[in-house]
PDB file of N, CA, C and O in Angstrom:
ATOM      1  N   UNK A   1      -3.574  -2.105 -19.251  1.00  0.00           N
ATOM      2  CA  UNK A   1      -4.728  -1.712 -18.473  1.00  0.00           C
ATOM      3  C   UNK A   1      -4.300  -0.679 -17.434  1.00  0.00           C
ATOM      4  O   UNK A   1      -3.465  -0.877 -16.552  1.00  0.00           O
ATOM      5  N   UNK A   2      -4.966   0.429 -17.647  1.00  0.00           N
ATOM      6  CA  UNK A   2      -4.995   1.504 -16.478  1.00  0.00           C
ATOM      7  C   UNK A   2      -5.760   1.453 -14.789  1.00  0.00           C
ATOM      8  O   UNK A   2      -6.981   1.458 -14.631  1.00  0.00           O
ATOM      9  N   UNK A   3      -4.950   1.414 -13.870  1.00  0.00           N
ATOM     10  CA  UNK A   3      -6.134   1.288 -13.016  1.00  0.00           C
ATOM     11  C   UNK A   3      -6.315   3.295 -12.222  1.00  0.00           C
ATOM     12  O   UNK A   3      -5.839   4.407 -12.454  1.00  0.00           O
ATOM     13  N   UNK A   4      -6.947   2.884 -11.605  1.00  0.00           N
ATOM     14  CA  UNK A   4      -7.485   3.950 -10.670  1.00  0.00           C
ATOM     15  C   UNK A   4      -6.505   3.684  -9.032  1.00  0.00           C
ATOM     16  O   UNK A   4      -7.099   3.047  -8.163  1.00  0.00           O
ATOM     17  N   UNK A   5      -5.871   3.908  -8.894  1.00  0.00           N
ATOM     18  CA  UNK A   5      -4.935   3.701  -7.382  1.00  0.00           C
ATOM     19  C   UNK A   5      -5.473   4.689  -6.408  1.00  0.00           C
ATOM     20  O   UNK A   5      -5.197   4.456  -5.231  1.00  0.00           O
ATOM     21  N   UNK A   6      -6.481   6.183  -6.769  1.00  0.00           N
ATOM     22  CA  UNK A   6      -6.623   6.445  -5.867  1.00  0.00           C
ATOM     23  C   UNK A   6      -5.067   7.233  -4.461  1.00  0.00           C
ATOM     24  O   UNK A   6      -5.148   7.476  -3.257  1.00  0.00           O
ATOM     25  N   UNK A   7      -3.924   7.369  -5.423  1.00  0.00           N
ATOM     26  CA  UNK A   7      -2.817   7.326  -4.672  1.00  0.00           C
ATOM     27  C   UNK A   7      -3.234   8.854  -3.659  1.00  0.00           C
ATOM     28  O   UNK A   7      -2.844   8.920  -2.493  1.00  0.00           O
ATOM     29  N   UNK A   8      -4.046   9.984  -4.292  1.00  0.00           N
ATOM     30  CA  UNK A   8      -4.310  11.055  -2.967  1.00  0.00           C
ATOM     31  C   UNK A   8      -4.921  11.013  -2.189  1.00  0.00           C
ATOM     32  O   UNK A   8      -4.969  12.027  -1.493  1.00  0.00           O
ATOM     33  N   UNK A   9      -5.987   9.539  -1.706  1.00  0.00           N
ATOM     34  CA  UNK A   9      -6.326   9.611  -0.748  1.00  0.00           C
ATOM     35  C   UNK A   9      -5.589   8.495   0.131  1.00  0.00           C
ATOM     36  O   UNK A   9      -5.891   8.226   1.293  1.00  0.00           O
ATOM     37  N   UNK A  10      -4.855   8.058  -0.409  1.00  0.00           N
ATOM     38  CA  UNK A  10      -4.056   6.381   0.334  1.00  0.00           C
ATOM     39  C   UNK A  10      -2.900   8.084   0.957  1.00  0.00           C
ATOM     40  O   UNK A  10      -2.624   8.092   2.156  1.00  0.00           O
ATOM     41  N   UNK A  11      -2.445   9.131   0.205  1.00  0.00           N
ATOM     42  CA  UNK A  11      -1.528   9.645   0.906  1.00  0.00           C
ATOM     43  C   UNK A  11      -2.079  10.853   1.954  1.00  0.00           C
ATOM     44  O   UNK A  11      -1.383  11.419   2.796  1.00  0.00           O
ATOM     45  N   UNK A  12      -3.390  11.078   1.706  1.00  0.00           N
ATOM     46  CA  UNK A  12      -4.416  11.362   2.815  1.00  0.00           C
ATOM     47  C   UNK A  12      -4.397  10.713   4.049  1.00  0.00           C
ATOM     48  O   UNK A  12      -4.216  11.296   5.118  1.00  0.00           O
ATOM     49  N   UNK A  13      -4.561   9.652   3.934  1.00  0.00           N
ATOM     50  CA  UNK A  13      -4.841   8.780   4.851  1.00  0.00           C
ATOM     51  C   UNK A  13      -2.859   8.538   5.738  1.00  0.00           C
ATOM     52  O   UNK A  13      -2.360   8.872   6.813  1.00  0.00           O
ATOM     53  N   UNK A  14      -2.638   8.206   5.178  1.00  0.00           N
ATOM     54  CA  UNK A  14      -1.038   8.226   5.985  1.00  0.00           C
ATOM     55  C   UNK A  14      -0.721   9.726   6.463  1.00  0.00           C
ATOM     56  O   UNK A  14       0.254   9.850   7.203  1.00  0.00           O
ATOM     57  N   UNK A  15      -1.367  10.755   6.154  1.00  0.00           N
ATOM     58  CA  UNK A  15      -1.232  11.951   6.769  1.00  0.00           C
ATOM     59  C   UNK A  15      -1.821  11.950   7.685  1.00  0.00           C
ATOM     60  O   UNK A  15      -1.309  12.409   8.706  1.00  0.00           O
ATOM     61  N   UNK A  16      -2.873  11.539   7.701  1.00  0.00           N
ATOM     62  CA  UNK A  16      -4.313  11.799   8.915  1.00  0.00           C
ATOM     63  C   UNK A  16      -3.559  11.054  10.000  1.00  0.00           C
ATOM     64  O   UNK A  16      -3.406  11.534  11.123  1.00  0.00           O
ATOM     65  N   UNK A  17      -2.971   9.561   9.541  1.00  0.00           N
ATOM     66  CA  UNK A  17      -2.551   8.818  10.388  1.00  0.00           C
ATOM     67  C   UNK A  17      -1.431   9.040  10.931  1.00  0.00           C
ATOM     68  O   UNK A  17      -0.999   8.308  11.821  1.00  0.00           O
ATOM     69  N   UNK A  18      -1.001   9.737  10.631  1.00  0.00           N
ATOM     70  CA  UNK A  18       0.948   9.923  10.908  1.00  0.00           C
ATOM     71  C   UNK A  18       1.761   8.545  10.846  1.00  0.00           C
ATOM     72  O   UNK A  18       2.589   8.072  11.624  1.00  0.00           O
ATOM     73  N   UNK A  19       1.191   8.041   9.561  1.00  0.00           N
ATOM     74  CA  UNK A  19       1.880   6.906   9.795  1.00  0.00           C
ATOM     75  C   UNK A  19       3.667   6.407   9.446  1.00  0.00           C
ATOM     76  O   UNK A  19       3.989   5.961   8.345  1.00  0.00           O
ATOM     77  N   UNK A  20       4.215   6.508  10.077  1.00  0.00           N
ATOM     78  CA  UNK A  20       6.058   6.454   9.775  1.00  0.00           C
ATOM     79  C   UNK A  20       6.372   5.140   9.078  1.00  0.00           C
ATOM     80  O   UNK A  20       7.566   4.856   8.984  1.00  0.00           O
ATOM     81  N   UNK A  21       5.551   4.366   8.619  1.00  0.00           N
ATOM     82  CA  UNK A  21       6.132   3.267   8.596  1.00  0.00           C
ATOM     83  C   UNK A  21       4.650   3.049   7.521  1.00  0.00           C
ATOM     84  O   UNK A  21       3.492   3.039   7.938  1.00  0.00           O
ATOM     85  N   UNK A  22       5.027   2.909   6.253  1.00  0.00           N
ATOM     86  CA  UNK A  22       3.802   2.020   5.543  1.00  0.00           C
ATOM     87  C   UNK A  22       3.946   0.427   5.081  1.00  0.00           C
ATOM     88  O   UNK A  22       5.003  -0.197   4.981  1.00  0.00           O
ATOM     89  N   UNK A  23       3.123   0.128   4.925  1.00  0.00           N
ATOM     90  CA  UNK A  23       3.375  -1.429   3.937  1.00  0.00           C
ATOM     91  C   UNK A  23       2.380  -1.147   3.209  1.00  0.00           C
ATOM     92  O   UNK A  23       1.373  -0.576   3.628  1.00  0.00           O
ATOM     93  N   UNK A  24       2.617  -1.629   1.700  1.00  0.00           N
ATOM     94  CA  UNK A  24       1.655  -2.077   0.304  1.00  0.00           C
ATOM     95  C   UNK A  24       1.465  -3.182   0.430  1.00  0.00           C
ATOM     96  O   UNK A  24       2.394  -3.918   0.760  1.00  0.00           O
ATOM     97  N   UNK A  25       0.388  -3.599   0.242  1.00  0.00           N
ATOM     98  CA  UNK A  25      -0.018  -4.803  -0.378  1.00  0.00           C
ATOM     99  C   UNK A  25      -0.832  -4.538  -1.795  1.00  0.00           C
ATOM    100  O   UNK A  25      -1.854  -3.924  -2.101  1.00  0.00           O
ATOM    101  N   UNK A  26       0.332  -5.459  -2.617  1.00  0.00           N
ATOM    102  CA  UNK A  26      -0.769  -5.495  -4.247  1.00  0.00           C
ATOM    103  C   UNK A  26      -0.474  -6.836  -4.634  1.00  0.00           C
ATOM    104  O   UNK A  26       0.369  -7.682  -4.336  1.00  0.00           O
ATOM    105  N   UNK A  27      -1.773  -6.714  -5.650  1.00  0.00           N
ATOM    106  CA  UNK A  27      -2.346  -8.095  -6.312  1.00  0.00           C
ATOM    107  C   UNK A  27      -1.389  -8.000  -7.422  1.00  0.00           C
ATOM    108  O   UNK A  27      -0.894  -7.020  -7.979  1.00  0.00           O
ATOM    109  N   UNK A  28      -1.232  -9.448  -7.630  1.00  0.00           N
ATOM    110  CA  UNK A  28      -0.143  -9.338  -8.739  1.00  0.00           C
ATOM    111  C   UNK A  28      -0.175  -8.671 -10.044  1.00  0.00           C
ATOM    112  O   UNK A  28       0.822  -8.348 -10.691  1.00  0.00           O
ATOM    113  N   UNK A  29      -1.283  -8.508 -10.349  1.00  0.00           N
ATOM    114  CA  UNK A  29      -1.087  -7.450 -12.140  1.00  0.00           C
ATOM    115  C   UNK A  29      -0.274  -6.051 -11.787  1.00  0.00           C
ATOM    116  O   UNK A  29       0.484  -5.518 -12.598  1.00  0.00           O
ATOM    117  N   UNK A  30      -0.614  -5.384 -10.080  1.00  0.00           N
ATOM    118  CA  UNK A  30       0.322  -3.919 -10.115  1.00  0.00           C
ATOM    119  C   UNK A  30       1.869  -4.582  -9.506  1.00  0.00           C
ATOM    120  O   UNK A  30       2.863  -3.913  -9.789  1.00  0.00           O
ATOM    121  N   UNK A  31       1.999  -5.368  -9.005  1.00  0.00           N
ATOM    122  CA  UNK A  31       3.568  -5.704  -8.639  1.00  0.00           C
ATOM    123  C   UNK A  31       4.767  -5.136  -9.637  1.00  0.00           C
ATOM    124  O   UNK A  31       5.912  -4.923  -9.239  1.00  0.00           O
ATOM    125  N   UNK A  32       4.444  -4.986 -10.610  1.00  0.00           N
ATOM    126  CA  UNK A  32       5.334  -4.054 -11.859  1.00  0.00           C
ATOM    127  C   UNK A  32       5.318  -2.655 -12.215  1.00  0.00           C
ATOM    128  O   UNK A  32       5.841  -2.122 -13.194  1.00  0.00           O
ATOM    129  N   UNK A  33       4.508  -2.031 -11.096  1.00  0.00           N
ATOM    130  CA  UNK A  33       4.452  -0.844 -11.037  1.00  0.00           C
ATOM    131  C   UNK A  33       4.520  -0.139  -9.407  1.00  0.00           C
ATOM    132  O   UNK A  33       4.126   0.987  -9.103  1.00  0.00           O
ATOM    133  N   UNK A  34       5.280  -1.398  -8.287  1.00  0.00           N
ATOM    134  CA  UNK A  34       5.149  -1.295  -6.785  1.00  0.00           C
ATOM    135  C   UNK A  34       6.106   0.019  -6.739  1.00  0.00           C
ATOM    136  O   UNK A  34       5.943   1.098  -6.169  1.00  0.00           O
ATOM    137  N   UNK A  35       7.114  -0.447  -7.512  1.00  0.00           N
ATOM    138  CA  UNK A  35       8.469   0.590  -7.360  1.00  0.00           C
ATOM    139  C   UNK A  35       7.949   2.785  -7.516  1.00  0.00           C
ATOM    140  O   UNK A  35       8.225   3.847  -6.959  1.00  0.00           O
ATOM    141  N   UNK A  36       7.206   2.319  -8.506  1.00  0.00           N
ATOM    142  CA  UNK A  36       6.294   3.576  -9.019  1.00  0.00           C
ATOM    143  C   UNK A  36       5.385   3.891  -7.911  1.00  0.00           C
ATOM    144  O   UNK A  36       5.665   4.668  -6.998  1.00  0.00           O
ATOM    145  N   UNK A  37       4.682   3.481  -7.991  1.00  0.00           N
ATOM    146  CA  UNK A  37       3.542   3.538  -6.679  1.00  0.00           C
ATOM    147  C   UNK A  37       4.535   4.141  -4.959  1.00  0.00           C
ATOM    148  O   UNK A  37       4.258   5.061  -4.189  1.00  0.00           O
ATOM    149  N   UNK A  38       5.608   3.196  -4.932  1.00  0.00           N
ATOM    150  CA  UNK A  38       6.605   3.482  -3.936  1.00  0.00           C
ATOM    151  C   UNK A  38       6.778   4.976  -3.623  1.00  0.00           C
ATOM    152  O   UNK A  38       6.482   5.670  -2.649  1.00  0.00           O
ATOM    153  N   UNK A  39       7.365   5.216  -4.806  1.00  0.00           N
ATOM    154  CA  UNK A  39       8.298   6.580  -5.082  1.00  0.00           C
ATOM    155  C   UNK A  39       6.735   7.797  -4.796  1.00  0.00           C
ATOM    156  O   UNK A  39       6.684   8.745  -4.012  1.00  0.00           O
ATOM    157  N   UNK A  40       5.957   7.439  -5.475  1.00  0.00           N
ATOM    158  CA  UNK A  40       5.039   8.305  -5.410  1.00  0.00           C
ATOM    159  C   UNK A  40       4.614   9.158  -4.009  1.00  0.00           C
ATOM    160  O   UNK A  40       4.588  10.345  -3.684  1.00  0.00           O
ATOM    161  N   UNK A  41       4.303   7.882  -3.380  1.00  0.00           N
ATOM    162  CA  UNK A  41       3.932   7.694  -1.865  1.00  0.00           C
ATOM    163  C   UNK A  41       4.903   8.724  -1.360  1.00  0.00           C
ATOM    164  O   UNK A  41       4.725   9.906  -1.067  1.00  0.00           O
ATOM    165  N   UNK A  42       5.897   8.025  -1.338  1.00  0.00           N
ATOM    166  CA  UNK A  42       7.520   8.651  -0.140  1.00  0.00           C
ATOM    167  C   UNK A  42       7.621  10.658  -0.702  1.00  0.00           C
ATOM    168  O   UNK A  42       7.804  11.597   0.072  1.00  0.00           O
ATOM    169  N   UNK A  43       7.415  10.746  -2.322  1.00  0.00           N
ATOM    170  CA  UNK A  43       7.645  11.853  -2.464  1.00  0.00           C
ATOM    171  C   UNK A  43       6.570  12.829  -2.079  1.00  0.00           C
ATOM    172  O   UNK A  43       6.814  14.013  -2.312  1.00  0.00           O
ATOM    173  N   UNK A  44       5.342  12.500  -1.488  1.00  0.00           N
ATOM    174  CA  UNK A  44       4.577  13.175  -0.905  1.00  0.00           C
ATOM    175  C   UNK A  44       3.909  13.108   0.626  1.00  0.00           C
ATOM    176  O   UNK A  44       2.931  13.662   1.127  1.00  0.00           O
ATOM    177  N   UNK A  45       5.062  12.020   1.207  1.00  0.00           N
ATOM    178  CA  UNK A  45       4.643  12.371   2.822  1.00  0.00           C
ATOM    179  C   UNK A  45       6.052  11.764   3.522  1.00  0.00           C
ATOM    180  O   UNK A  45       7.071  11.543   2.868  1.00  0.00           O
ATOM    181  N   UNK A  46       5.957  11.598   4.574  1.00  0.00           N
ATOM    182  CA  UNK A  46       7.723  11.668   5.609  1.00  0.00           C
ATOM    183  C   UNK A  46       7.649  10.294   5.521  1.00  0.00           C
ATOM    184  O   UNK A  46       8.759   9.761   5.522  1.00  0.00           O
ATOM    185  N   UNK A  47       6.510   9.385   5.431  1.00  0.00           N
ATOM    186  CA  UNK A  47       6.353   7.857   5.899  1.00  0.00           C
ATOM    187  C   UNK A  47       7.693   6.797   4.579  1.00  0.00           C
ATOM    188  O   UNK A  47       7.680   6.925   3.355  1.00  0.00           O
ATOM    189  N   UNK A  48       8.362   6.152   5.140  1.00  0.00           N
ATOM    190  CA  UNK A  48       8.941   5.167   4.855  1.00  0.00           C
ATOM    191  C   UNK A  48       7.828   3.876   4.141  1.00  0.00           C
ATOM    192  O   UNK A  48       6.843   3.390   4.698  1.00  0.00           O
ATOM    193  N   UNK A  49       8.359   3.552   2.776  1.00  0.00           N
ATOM    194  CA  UNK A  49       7.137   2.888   2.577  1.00  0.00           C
ATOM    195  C   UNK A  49       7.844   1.499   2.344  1.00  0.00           C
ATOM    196  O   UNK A  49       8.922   1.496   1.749  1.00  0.00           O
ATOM    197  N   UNK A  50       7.209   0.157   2.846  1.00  0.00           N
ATOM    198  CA  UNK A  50       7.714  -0.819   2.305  1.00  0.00           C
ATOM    199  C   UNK A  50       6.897  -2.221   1.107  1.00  0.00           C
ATOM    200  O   UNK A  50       5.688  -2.419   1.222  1.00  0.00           O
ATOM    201  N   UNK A  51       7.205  -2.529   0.717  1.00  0.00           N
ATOM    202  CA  UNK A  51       6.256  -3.659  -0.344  1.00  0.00           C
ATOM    203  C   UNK A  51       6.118  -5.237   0.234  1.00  0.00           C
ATOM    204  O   UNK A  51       7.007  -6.008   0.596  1.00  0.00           O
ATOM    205  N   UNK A  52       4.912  -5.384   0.190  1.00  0.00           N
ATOM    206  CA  UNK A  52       4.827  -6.884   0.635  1.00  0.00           C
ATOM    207  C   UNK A  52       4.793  -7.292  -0.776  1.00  0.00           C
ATOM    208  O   UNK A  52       4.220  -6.820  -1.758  1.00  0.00           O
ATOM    209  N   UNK A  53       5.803  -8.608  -0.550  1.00  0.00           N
ATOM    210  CA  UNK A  53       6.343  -9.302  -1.591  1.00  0.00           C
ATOM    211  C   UNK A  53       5.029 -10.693  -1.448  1.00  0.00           C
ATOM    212  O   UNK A  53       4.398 -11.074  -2.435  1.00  0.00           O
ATOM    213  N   UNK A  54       4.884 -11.122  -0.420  1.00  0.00           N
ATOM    214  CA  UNK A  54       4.658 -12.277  -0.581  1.00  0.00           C
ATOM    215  C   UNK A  54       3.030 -12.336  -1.044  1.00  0.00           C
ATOM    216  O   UNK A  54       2.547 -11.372  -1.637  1.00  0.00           O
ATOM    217  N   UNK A  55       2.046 -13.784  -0.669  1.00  0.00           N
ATOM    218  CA  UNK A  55       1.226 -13.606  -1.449  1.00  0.00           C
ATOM    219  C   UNK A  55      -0.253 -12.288  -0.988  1.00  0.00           C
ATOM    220  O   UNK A  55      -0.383 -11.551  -0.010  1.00  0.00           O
ATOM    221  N   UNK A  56      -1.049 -12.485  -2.110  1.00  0.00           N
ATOM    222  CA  UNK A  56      -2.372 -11.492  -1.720  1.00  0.00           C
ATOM    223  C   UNK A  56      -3.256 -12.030  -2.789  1.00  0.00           C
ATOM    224  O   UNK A  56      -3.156 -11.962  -4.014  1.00  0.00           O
ATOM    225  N   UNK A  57      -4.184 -12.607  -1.985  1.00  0.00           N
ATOM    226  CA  UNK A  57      -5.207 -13.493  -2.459  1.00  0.00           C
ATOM    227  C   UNK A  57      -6.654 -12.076  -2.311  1.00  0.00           C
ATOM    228  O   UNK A  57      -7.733 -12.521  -2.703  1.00  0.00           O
ATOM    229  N   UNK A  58      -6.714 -10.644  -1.847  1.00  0.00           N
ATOM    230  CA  UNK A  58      -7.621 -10.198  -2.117  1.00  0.00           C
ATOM    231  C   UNK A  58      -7.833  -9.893  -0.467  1.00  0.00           C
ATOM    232  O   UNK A  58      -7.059 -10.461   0.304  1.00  0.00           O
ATOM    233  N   UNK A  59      -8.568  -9.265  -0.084  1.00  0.00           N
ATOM    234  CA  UNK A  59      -8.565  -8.414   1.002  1.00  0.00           C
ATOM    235  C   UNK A  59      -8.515  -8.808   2.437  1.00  0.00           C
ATOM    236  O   UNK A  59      -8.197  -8.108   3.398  1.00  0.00           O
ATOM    237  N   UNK A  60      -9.053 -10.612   2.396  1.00  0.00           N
ATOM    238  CA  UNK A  60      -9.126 -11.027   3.407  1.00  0.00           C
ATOM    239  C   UNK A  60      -7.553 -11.747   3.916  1.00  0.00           C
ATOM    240  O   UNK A  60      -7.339 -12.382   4.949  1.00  0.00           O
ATOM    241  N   UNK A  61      -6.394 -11.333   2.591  1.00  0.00           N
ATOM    242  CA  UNK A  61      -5.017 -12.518   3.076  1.00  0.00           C
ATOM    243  C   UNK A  61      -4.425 -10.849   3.218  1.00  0.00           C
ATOM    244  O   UNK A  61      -4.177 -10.121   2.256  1.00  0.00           O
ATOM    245  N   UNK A  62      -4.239 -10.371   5.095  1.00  0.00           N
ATOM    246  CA  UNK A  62      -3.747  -9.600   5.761  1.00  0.00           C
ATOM    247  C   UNK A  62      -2.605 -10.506   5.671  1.00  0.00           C
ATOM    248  O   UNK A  62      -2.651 -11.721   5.858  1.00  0.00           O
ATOM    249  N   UNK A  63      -1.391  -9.688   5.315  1.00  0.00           N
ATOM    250  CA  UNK A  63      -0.015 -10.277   5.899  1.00  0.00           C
ATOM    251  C   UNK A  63       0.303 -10.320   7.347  1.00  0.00           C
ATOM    252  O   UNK A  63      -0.271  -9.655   8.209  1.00  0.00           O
ATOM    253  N   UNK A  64       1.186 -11.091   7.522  1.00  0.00           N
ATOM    254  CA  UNK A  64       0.932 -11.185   9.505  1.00  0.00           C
ATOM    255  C   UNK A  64       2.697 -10.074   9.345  1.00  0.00           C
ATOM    256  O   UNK A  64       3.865 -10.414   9.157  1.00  0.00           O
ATOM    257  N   UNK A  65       2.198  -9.077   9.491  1.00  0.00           N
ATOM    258  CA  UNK A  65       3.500  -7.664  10.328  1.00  0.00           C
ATOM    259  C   UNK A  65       3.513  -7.208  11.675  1.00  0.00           C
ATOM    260  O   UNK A  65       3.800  -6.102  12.133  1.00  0.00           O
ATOM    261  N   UNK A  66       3.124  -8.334  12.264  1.00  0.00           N
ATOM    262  CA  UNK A  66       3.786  -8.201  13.839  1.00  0.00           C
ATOM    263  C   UNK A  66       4.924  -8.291  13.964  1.00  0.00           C
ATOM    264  O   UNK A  66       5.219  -7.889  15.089  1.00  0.00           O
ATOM    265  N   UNK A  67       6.083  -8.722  13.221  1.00  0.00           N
ATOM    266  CA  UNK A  67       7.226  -8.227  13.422  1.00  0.00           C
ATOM    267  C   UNK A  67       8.127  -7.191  13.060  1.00  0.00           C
ATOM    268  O   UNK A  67       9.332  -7.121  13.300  1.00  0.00           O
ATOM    269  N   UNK A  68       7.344  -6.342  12.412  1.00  0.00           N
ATOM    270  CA  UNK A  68       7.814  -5.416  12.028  1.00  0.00           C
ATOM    271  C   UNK A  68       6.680  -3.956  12.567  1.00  0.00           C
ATOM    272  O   UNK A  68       5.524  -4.192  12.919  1.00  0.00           O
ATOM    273  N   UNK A  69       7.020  -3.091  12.554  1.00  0.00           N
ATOM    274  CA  UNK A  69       6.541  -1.644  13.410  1.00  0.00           C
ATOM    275  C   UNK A  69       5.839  -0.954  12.324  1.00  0.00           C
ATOM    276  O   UNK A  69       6.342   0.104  11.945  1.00  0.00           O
ATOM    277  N   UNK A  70       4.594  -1.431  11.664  1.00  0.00           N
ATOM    278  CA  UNK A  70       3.761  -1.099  10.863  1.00  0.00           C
ATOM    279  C   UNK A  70       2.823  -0.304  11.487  1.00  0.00           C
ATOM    280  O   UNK A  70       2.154  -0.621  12.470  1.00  0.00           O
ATOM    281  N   UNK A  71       2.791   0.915  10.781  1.00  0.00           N
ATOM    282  CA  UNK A  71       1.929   1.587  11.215  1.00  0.00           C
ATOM    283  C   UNK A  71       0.427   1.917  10.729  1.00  0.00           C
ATOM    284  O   UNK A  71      -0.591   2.357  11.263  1.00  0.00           O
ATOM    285  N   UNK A  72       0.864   1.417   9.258  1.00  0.00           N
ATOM    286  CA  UNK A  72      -0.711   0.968   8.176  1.00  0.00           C
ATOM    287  C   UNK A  72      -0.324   0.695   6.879  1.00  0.00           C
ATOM    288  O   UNK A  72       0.374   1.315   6.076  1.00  0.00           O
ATOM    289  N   UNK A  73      -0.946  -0.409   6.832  1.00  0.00           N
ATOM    290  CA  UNK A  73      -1.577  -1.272   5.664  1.00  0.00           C
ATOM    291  C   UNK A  73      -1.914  -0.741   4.679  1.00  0.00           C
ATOM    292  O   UNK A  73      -3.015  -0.237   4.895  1.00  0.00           O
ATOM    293  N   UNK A  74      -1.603  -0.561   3.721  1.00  0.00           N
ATOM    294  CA  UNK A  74      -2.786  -0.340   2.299  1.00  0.00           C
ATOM    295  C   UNK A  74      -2.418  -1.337   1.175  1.00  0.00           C
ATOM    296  O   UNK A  74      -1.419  -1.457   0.466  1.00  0.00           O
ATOM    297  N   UNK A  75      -3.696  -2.071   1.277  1.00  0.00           N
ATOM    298  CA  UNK A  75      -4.113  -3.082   0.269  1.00  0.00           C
ATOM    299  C   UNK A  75      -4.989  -2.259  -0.699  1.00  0.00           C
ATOM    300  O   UNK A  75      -6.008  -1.576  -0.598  1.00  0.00           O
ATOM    301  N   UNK A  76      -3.853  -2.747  -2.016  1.00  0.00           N
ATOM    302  CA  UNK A  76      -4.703  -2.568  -3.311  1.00  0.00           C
ATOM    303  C   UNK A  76      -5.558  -3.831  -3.741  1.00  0.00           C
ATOM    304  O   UNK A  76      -5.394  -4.978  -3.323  1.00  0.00           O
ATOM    305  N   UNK A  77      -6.433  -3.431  -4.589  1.00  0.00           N
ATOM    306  CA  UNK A  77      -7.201  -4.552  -5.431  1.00  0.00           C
ATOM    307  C   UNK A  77      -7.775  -4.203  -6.188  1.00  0.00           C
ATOM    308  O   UNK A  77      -8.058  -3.009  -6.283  1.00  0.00           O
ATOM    309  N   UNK A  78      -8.306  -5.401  -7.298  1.00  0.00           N
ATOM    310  CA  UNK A  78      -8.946  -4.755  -8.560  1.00  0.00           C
ATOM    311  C   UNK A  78     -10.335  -4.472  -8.662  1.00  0.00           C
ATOM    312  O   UNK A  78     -11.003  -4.297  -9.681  1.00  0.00           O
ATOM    313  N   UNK A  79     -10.720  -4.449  -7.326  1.00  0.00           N
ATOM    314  CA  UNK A  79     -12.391  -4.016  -7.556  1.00  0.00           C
ATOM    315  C   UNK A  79     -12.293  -3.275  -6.002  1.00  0.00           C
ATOM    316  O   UNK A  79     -11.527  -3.447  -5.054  1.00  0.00           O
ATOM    317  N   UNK A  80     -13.603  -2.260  -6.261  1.00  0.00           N
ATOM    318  CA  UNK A  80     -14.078  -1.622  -4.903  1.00  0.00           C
ATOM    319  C   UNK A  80     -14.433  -2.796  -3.925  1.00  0.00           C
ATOM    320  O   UNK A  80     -15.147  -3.779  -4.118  1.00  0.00           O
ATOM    321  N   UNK A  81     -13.778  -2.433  -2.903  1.00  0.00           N
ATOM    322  CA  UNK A  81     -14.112  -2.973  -1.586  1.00  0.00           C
ATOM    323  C   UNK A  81     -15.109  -2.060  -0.781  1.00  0.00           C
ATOM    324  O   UNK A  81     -14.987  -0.838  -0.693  1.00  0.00           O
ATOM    325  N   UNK A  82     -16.076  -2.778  -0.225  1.00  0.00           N
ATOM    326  CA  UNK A  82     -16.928  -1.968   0.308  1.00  0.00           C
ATOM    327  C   UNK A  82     -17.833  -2.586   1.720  1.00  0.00           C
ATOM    328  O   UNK A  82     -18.662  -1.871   2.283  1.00  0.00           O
TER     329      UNK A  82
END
């Protein structure tokens, strides 16, 4: 299954934001393509990107990254959020 990631405006958006520091969040069917998605990201803006490993139940399970110097979030999922 192909999805739609949308990856030029997620790297829009970390531009707009200047964000130095990203985190992913994905639902488990893309977790086998984080590494890909990774590389993508980093090769088109300065931001450091990192992967949340743990769980993602869908838009409302925010990982708690107060300990770490996150500068924005991008949660994937398999349907439009709106």
């Amino acid at each position: 299954m192909d999805y739609e990631l949308e990856l030029d405006r997620v790297v829009s958006e970390i531009k707009k934001q200047k964000a130095k520091l990203v985190c992913l969040q994905l639902p488990e069917g893309l977790v086998p393509r984080a590494a890909e998605i990774q590389k993508e990201i980093k090769a088109k803006t300065n931001a450091k990107v990192m992967i949340w490993l743990g769980s993602c139940f869908g838009a409302c399970d925010v990982p708690d990254l107060s300990k770490q110097k996150v500068d924005l979030l991008i949660q994937f999922g398999h349907s439009e959020w709106r």
